[in-house]
Every structure is written in structure tokens, then in C-alpha cells.
DRENTIRO-120395 format. One record per residue (C-alpha): residue in one letter; residue number from 1; x, y, z. Coordinates in nm, 4 decimals. Example, Ala and Ser with C-alpha at 12.3 -4.5 7.8 and 13.67 -1.06 7.14 Angstrom:
residues 2
(node "A" 1 (1.2300 -0.4500 0.7800)) (node "S" 2 (1.3670 -0.1060 0.7140)) 
//
This chain:
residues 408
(node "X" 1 (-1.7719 -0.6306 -2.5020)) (node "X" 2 (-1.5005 -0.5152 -2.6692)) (node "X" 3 (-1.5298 -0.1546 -2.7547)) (node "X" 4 (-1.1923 0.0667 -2.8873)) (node "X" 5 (-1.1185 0.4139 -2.8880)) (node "X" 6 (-1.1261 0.5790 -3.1828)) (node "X" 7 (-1.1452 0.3510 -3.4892)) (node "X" 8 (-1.2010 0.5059 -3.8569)) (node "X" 9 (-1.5948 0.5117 -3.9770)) (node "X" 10 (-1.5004 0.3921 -4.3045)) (node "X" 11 (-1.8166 0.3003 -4.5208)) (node "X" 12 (-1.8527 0.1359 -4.8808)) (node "X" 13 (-1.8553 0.4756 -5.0155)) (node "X" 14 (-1.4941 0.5694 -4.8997)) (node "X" 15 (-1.4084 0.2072 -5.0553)) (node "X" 16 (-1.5475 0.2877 -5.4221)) (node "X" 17 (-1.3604 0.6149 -5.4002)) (node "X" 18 (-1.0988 0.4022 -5.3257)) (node "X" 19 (-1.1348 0.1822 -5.5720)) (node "X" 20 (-1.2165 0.4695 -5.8295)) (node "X" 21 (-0.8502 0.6317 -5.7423)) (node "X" 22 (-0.6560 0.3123 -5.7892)) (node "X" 23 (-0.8389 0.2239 -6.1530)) (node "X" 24 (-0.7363 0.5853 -6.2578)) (node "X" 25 (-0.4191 0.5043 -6.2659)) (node "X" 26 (-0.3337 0.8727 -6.0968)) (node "X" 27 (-0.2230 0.7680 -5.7164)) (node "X" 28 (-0.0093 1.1050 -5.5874)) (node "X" 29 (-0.0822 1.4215 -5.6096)) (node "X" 30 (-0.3363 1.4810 -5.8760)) (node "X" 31 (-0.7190 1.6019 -5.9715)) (node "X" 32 (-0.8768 1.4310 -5.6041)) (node "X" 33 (-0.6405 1.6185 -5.4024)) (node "X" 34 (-0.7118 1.9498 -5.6097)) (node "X" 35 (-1.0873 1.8689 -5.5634)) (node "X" 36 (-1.0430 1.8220 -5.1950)) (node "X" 37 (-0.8965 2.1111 -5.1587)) (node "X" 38 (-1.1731 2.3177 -5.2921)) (node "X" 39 (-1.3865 2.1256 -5.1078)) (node "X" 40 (-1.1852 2.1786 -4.7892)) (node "X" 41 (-1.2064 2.5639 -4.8602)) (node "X" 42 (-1.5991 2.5720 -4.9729)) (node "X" 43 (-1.6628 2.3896 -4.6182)) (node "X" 44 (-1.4252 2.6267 -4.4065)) (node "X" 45 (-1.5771 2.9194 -4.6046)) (node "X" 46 (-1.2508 3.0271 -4.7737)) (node "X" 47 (-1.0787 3.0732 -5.0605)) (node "X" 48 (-0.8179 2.8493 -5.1002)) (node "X" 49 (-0.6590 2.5530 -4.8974)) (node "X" 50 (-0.3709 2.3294 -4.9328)) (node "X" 51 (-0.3506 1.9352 -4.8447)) (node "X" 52 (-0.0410 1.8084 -4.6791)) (node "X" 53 (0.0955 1.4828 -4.5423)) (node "X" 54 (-0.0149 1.5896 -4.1502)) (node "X" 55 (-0.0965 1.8320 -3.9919)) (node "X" 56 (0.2153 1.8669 -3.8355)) (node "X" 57 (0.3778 1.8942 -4.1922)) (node "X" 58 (0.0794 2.2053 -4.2243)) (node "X" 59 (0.1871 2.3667 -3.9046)) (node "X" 60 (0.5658 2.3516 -3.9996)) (node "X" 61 (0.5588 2.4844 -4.3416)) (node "X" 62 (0.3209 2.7629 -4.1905)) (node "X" 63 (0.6252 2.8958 -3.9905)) (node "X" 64 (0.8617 2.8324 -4.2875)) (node "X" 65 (0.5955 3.1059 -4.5140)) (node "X" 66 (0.5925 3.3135 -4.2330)) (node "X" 67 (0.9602 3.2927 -4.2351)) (node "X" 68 (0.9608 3.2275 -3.8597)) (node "X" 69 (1.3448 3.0569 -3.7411)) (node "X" 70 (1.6222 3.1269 -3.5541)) (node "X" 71 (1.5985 3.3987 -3.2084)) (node "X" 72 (1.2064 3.3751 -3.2835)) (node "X" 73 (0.9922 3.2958 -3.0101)) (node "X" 74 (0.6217 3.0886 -3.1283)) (node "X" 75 (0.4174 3.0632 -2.8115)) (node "X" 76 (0.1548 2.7695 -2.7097)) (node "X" 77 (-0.0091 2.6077 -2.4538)) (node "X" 78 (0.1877 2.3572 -2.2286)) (node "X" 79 (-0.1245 2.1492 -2.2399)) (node "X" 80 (-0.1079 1.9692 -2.6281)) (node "X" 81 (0.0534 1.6634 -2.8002)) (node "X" 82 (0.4158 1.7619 -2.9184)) (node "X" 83 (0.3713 1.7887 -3.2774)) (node "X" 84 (0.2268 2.1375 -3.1924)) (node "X" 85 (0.5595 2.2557 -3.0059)) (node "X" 86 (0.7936 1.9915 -3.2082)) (node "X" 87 (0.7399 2.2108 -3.5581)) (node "X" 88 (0.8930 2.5307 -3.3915)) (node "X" 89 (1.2030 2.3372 -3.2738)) (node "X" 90 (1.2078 2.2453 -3.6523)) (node "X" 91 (1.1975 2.5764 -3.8421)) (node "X" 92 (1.4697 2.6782 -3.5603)) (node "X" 93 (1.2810 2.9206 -3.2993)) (node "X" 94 (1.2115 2.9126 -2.9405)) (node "X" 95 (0.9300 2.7048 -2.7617)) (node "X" 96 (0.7498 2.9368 -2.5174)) (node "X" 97 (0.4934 2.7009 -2.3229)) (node "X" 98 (0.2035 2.9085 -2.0873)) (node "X" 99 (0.0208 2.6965 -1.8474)) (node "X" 100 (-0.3628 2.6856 -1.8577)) (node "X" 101 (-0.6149 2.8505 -1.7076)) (node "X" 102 (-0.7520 2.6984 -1.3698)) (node "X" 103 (-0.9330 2.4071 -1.4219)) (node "X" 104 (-0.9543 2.4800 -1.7749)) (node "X" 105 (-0.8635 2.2967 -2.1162)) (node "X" 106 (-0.7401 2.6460 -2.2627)) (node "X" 107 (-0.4156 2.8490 -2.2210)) (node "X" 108 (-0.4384 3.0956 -1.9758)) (node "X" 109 (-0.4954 3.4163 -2.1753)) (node "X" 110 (-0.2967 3.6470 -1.9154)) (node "X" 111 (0.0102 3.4534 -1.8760)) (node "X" 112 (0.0055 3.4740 -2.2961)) (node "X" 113 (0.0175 3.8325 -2.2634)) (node "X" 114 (0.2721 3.8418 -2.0036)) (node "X" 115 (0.5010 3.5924 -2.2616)) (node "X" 116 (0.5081 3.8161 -2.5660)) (node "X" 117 (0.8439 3.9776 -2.6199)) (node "X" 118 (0.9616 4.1777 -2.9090)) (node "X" 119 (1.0536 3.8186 -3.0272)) (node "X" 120 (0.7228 3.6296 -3.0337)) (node "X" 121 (0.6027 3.6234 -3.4095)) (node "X" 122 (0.3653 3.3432 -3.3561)) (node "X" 123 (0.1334 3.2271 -3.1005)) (node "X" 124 (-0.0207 2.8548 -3.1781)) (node "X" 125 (-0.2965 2.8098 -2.9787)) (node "X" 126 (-0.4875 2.4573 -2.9822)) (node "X" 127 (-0.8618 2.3942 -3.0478)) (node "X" 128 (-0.8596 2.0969 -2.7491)) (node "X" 129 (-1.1328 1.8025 -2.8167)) (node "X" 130 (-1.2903 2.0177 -3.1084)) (node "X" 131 (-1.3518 2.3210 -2.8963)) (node "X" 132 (-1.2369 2.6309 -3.0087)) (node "X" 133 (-0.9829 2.8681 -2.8153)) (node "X" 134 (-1.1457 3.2236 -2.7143)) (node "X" 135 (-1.0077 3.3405 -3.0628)) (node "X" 136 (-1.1609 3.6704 -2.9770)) (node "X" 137 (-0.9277 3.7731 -2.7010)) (node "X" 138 (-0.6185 3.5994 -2.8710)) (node "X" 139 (-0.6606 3.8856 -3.1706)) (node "X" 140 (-0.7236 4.1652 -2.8669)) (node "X" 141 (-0.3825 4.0224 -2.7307)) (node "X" 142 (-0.1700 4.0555 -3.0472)) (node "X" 143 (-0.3548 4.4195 -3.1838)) (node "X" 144 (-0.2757 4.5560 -2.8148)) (node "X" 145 (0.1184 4.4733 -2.8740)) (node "X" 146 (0.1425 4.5424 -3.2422)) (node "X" 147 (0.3722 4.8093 -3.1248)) (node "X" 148 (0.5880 4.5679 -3.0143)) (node "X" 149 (0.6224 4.3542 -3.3443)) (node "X" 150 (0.9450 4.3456 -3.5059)) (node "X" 151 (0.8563 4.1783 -3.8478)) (node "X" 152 (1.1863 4.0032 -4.0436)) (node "X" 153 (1.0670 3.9869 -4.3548)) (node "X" 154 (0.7788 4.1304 -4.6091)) (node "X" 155 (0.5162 3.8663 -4.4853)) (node "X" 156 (0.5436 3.9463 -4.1452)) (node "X" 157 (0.5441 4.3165 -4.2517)) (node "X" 158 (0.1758 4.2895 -4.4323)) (node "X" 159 (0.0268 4.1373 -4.0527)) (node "X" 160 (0.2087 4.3962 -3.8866)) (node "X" 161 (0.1242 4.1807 -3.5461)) (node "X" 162 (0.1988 3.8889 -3.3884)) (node "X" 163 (0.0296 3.5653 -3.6691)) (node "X" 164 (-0.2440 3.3520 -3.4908)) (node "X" 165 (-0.1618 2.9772 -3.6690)) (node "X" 166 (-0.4279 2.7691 -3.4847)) (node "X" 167 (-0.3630 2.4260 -3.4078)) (node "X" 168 (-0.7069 2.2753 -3.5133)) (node "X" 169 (-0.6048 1.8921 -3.6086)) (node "X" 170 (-0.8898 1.8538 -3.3152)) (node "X" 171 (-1.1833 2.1133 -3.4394)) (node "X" 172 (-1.2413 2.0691 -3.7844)) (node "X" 173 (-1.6390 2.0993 -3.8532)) (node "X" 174 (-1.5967 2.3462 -3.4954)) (node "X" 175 (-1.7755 2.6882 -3.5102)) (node "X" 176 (-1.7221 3.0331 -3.3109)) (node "X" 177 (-1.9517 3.3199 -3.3439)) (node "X" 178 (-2.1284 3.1458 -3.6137)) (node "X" 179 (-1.7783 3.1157 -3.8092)) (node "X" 180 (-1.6081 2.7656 -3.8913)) (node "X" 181 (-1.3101 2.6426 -3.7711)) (node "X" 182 (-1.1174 2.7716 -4.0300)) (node "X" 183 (-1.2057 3.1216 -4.1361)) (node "X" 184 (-1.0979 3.2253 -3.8082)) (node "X" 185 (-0.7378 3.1950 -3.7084)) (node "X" 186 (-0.4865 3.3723 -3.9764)) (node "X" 187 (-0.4213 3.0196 -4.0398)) (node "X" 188 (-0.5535 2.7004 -3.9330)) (node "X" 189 (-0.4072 2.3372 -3.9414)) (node "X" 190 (-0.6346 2.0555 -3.9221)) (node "X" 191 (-0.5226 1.6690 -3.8981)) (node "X" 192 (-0.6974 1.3831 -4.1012)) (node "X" 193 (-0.5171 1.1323 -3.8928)) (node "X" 194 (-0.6814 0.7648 -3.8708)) (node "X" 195 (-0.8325 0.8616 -3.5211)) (node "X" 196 (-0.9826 1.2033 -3.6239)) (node "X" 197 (-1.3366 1.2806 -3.7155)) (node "X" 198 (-1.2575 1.3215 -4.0944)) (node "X" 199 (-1.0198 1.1054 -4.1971)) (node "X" 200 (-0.7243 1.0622 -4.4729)) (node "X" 201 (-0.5339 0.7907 -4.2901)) (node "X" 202 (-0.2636 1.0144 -4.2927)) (node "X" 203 (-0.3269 1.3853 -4.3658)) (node "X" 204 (-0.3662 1.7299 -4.3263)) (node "X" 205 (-0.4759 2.0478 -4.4692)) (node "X" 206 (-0.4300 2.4550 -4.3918)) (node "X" 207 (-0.6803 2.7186 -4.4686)) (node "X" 208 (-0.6208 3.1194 -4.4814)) (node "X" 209 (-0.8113 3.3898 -4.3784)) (node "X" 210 (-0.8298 3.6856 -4.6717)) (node "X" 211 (-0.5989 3.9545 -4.5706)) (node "X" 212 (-0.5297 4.2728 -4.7971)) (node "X" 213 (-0.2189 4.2296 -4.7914)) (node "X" 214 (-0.1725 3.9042 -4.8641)) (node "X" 215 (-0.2153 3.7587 -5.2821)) (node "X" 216 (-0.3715 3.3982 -5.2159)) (node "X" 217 (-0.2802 3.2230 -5.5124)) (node "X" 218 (0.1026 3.3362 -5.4330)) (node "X" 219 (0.0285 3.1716 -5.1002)) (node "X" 220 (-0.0892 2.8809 -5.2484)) (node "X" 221 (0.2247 2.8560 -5.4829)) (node "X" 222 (0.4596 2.9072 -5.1899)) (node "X" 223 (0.2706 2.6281 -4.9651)) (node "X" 224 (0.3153 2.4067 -5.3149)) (node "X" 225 (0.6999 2.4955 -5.3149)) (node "X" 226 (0.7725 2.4185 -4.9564)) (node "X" 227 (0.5629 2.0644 -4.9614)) (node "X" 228 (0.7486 1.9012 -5.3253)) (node "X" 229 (1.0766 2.0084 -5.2753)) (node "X" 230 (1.0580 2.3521 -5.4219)) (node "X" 231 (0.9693 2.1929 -5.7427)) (node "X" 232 (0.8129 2.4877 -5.9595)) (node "X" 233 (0.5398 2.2152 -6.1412)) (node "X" 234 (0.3616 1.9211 -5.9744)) (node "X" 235 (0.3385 1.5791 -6.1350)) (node "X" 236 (0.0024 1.7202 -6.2296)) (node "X" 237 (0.0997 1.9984 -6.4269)) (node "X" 238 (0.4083 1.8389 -6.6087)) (node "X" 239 (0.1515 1.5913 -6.8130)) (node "X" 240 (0.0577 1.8945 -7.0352)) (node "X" 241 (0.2104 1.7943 -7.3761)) (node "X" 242 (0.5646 1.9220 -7.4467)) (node "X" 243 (0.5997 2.0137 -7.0168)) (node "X" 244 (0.7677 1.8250 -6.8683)) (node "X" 245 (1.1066 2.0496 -6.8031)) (node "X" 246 (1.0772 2.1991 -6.4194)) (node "X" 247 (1.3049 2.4406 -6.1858)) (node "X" 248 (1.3939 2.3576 -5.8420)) (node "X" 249 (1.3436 2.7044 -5.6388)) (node "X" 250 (1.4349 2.5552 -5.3072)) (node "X" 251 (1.5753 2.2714 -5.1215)) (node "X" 252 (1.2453 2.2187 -4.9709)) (node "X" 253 (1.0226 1.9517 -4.8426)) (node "X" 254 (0.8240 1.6101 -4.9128)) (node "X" 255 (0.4778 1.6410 -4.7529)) (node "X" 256 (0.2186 1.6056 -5.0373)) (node "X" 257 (-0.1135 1.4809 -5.0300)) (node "X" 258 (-0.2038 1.1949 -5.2300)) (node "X" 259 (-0.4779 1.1306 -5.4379)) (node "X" 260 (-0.5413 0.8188 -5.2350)) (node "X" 261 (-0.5290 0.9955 -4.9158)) (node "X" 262 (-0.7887 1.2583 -5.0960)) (node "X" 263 (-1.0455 1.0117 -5.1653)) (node "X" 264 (-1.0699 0.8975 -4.8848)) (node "X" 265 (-1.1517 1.2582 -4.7337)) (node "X" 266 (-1.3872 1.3443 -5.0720)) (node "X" 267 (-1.6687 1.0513 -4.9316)) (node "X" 268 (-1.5816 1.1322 -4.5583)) (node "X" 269 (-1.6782 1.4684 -4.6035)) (node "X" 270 (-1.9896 1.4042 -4.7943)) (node "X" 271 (-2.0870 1.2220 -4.4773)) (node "X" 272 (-1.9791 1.4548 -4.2561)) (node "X" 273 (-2.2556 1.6227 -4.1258)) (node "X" 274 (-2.4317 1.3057 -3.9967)) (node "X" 275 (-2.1041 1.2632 -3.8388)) (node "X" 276 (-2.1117 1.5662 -3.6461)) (node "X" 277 (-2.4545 1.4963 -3.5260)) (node "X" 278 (-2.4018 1.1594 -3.4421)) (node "X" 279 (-2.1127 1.2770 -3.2381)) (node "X" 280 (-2.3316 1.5662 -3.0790)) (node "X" 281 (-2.6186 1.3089 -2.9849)) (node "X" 282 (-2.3390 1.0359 -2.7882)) (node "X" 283 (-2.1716 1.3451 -2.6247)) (node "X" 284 (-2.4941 1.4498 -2.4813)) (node "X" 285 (-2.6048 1.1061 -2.3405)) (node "X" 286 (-2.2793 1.1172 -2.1613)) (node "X" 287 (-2.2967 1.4624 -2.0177)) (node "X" 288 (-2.6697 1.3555 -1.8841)) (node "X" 289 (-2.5668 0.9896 -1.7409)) (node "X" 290 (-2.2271 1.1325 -1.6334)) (node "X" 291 (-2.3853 1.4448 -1.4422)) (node "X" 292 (-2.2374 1.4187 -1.1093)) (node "X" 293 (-2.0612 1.6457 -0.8742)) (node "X" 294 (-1.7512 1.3757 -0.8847)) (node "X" 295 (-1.7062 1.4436 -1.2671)) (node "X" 296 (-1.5820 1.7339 -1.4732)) (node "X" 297 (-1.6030 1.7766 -1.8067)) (node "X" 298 (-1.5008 1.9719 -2.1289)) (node "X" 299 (-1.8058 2.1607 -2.2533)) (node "X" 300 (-1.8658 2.0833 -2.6159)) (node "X" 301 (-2.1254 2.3333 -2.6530)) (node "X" 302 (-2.2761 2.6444 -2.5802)) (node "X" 303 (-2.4887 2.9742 -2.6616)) (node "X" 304 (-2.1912 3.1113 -2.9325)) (node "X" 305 (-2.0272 2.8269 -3.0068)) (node "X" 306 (-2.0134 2.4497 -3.1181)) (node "X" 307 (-1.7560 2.1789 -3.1351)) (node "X" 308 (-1.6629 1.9081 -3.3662)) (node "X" 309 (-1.6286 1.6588 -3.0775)) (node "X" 310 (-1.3463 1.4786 -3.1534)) (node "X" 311 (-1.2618 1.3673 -2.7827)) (node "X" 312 (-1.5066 1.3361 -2.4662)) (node "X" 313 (-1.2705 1.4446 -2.1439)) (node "X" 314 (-1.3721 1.4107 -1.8465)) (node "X" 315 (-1.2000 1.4946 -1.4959)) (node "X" 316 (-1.2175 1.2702 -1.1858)) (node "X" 317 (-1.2381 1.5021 -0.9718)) (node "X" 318 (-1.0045 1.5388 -0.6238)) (node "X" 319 (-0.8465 1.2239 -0.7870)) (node "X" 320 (-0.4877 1.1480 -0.8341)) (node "X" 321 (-0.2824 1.0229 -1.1252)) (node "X" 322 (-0.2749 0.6743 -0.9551)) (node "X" 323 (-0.6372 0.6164 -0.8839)) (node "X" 324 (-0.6781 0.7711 -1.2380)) (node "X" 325 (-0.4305 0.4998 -1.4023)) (node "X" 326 (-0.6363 0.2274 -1.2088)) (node "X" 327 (-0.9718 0.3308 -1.3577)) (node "X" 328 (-0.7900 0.3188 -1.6358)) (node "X" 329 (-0.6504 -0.0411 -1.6239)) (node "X" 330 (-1.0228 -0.1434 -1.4793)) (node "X" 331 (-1.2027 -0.0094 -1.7946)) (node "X" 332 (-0.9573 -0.1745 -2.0375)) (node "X" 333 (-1.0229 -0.5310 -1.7991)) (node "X" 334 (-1.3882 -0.4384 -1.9358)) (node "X" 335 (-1.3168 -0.4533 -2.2607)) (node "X" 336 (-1.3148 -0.0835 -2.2919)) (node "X" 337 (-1.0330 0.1376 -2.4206)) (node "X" 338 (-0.9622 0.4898 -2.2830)) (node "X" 339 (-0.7443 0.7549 -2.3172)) (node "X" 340 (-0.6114 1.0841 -2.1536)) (node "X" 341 (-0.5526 1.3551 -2.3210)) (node "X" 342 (-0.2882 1.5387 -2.2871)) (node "X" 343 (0.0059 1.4238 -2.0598)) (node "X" 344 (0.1539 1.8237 -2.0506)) (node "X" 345 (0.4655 1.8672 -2.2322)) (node "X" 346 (0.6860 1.9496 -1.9509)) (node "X" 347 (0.6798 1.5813 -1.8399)) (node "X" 348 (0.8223 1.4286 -2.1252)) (node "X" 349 (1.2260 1.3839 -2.0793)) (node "X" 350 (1.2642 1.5705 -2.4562)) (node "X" 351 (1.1454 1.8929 -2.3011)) (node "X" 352 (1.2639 1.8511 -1.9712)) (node "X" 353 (1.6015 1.8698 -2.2080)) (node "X" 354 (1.5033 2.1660 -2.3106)) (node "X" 355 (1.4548 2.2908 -1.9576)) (node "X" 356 (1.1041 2.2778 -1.9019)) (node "X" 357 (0.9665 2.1895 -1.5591)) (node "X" 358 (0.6084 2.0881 -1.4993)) (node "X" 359 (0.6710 2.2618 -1.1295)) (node "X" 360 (0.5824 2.6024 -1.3598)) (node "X" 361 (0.2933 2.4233 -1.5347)) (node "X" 362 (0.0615 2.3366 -1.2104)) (node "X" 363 (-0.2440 2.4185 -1.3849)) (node "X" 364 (-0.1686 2.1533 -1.6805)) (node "X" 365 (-0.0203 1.8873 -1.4047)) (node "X" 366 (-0.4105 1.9245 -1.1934)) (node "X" 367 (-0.5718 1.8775 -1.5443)) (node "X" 368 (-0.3589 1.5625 -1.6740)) (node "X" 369 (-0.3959 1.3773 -1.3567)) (node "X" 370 (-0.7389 1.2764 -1.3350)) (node "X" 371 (-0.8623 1.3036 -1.6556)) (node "X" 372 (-0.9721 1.0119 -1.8942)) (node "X" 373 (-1.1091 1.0113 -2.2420)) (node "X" 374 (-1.3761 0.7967 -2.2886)) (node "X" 375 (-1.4403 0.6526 -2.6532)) (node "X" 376 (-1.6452 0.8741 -2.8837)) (node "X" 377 (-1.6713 0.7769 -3.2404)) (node "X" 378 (-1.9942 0.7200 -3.4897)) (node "X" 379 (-1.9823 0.3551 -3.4588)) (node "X" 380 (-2.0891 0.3195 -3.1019)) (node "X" 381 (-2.4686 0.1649 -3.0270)) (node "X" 382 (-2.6459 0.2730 -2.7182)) (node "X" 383 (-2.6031 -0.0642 -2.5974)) (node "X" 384 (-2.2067 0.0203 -2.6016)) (node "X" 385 (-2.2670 0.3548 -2.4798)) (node "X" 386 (-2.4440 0.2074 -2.1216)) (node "X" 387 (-2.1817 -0.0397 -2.1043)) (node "X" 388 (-1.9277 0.1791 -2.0958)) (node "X" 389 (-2.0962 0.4512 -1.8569)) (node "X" 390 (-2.1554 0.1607 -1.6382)) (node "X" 391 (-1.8555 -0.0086 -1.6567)) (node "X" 392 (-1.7080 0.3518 -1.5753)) (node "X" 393 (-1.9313 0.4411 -1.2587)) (node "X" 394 (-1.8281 0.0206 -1.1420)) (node "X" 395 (-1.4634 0.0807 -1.1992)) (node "X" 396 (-1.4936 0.4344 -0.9541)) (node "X" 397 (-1.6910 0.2048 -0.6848)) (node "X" 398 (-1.4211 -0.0796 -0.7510)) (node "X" 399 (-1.1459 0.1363 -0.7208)) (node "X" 400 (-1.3076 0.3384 -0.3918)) (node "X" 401 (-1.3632 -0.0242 -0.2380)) (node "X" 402 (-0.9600 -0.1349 -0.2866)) (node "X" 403 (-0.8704 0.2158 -0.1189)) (node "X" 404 (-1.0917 0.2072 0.1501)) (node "X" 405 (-0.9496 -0.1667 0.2967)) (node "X" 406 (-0.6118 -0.1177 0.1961)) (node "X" 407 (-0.6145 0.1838 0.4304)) (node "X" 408 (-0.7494 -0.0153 0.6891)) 
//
């Protein structure tokens, strides 16, 4: 067999949409992306949204409306691909990486707390595998050091506390406390990418929670500002008869979605319930066949909450990085392609630059070296599914065999 990782579901009806876009004669930014945007918000049980070009691009111009930059401090979790802690080094402000719990995907809530300074105006926690951080006792964290807050500007001024922007390019679909992935965080970035659940091929999107203080259609105008180059009208808007003049407000940005892009996430998300349960049902034949004391796994779901299950990690357990690697190499000799997720920031030489060590990370170091991501994606048969818990549980015996007479 020859089973990959995480290809795109992409189905006739995502190729009439398609198809539908290009005869319109409307390709950027136009009446799909608007729809999808709506759509995005109706789903996430909001009132507005905004689609970008990643969610990378959503995370950065999130900092830029916040007005977060220079001698600010935006803390996350060591444990995360870099676009999450690559968008603060953008807007200017310092990287603060916490380690994670024990034996846990999730930053460890008391080393947050101990990281706050009068400084930190963000904290960016990440929704790992489509599970959502303890969101609960992230707000307790930033209410109990309001005091603290030293807001620059009048946006910071109407939080009054620290802003929770939540990394969810992983948990879109996710739910806490019966409340979507979403509607939670003050804001929340999700990523369309070709490998995610929902997909755009490339894209992104950002949803708001409704806060007094804040007027959403001005946030709206601000995100449309920062992502078409401070442009005051869209292409959209400048086919109205006798407008086509415009301002430039800014010397901003070029991260739009297009209308391309937004077809493509119009049909996914019509299908994307049977996604999630399709998703639910694979995750739970691998938690039952992969139910041994030697394994450890993310928990996808529980009594208050429910994940999108983007990514199936599991932990060899007592293993090393180089008998992880091997199982590795032995799956992919299978015809089976895996993954880990993450390799902690700290080990990459652009924040070792910056003077991070993984030596202060130990907790994301244990987690990263025997962990492998198995594929999970709605086009896998149970046929494929056997295979590659088989070809999994052969590899560890393989593997287990070549150790035991090399030490001999």
C-alpha cells in the first residue's frame, strides 16, 4: 500500500465551485469570499470574520490591530510550528516561549503565570491536533494580573488585560464547554492550509468574540486595511458605477483571500460535518487497537469537550528520538507516511539565534522525541486503517529485534 499523510478530501462539489468561480469572471477578492466569511462566522457562532491568505497572515495582522511591537512581550508555548512565534518577531516584540506541562501537549499554565511582566500584551496559546487549550484558566491568568497591564494604545485600553489570540489553524470545528472553537479566545486564527481539515489550499480566517468595548464593523474595516495595503475600497466595492477613486490609509499589507481560495472552503464546509465524524470514527479505532501500556496518546475527547482531529499523536513511550526516527523510516518502507508533530522551537538554529535553549524546554524535548503522527484524513478505508496499525505494532517488534542483537 501506499497510504500518505494528509492529502486534501477534495470532491466534485469543491470542483463545480471551482468551476463556478472561474466562469464568473470574479477570481480575487469578491462576493465568495464575503459569503465565506459569513459562513465562517454563522459556524463559529459570531458576528463577523475576516479571510486572509494564512493563518499566519491572521495571527500577524491580529498583533498589528492590537498595536502590539516594539519592548512588547507575546507569550506561547515552546511546543508549536514557528509561524505561531515567527508573527511576533514580525510586528517587532519579544518571543517569550513556556515549556509544557509534564507529559502534556499544552503549555504549562504556571510557568505562563510566572512569564507575565508588565510587558506581556499577548499570550498565543495553540489548540494542538484540534484540542483546545484549558481556555478557562488562561482568562483566570490574565483577569488575576489585569493590575499589571500597561495598555499603549485605545485598543488595548478597552481589554484592560492581557488579549488571548488563540492559535487554532489546528481546531477549527473544536468545541469547549459546549462553545466552538472560535467564540472563545478574544481572537482566534484558524489555517485552511492543503493538509488541514477544511481546506482553501492556501488560507486563513480570524473570528472575534463581542466585547463592549469593541465596534465590530470598525474591526472588520481595520482587518480590511491591514490585509490590501491600507486601501480604503476593495476591488469589490470600486465596481459601483462612478467609484472607482480610493485613499491609501496605510502602507500596509497583501494577504487577501481569493474568491478561488473561498470556493473551495464554501463546498468544504457544507461537508464538514461528515468530516468531523468521519475523523471521530478513525480516531477511535486507533485509540482501541492502539490501547497499550507502550503507547501514549493525545486525548481527542472527553466529558466537556471535543476536538476537530486534525492530527492523531501518539507517544512511544520510554523511547528515544533514534528508535523513534527508525519507526519512522520502517513505516515509510511500508508504504506509510508519518509525521511528528512538533520538533520544539528551541531546536531550530533560528531560535537558538535568538538565544533559546531546549536545556530550559525539557518538558517539550520528552514530548518531541518519541512521538509520531500517524495519518488521519477522511479518505482512509478500514482496510488502510489495519494496515497501518499493523504495519506500526511490526515496525516496534522490528525495531526491538535490531536492538536486542546489536547489543549482543
Amino acid at each position: 500500500m501506499n497510504i500518505p499523510f494528509s492529502p486534501p478530501d477534495i470532491s466534485n462539489e469543491e470542483i463545480k465551485e471551482v468551476i463556478d468561480t472561474l466562469k464568473s469572471g470574479w477570481l480575487t477578492t469578491g462576493p465568495k469570499t464575503k459569503l465565506f466569511e459569513k459562513k465562517i462566522a454563522e459556524y463559529c457562532n459570531t458576528t463577523s470574520a475576516v479571510c486572509l491568505g494564512s493563518a499566519t497572515a491572521a495571527m500577524e495582522l491580529t498583533l498589528r490591530l492590537l498595536g502590539v511591537g516594539r519592548g512588547d512581550e507575546v507569550i506561547t508555548t515552546a511546543y508549536t510550528y514557528t509561524a505561531t512565534a515567527s508573527v511576533i518577531k514580525h510586528v517587532g516584540a519579544n518571543i517569550v516561549l513556556v515549556d509544557t506541562k509534564k507529559d502534556s501537549f499544552e503549555m504549562d499554565y504556571e510557568k505562563l503565570e510566572k512569564a507575565i511582566t508588565k510587558n506581556t500584551k499577548v499570550i498565543l496559546p495553540v489548540d494542538l491536533g484540534g484540542v483546545m487549550c484549558d481556555y478557562d484558566t488562561i482568562f483566570k491568568i490574565v483577569n488575576n494580573y489585569s493590575d499589571l497591564f500597561t495598555p499603549d494604545n485605545e485598543i488595548q485600553q478597552s481589554f484592560g488585560r492581557i488579549v488571548v489570540l488563540a492559535d487554532a489553524a489546528h481546531s477549527f470545528g473544536a468545541t469547549q464547554n459546549y462553545k466552538r472553537s472560535g467564540e472563545v479566545a478574544d481572537f482566534t486564527c484558524f489555517s485552511f492550509h492543503a493538509v488541514k481539515n477544511l481546506t482553501t489550499g492556501e488560507g486563513g480566517a480570524v473570528t472575534w468574540k463581542d466585547t463592549p468595548a469593541l465596534d465590530n464593523e470598525e474591526v472588520y474595516h481595520q482587518y480590511m486595511l491591514l490585509s490590501l495595503h491600507g486601501q480604503s475600497k476593495d476591488a469589490l466595492s470600486k465596481t459601483k458605477i462612478g467609484s472607482w477613486e480610493y485613499d491609501i490609509l496605510s502602507p500596509s499589507y497583501k494577504c487577501n483571500m481569493t474568491d478561488i481560495a473561498a470556493s473551495l472552503g464554501l463546498s468544504q464546509l457544507r461537508r464538514y460535518s461528515n468530516a468531523l465524524n468521519i475523523r471521530k470514527e478513525i480516531i477511535g479505532f486507533y485509540d482501541h487497537e492502539l490501547s497499550f501500556e507502550k503507547f501514549e496518546r493525545l486525548e481527542h475527547f472527553g466529558r466537556d469537550y471535543s476536538s476537530s482531529g486534525h492530527l492523531y499523536l501518539l507517544r512511544l513511550k520510554n523511547k528515544s528520538e533514534e528508535y523513534r526516527n527508525n519507526i519512522i523510516k520502517r513505516m515509510a518502507e511500508k508504504g506509510i507516511s508519518t509525521n511528528v508533530h512538533y520538533k520544539p522551537l528551541p531546536m531550530h538554529t533560528a531560535y537558538k539565534q535568538m538565544g533559546f535553549d531546549i536545556k530550559h524546554y525539557k518538558n517539550s524535548y520528552n514530548l518531541y522525541k518519541n512521538e509520531i503522527s500517524l495519518p488521519l484524513h477522511t479518505s482512509l478505508t478500514e482496510s488502510q486503517l489495519c494496515y497501518i496499525v499493523e504495519s506500526l505494532l511490526t515496525s516496534i517488534k522490528e525495531e526491538d529485534s535490531a536492538k536486542l542483537i546489536n547489543s549482543q
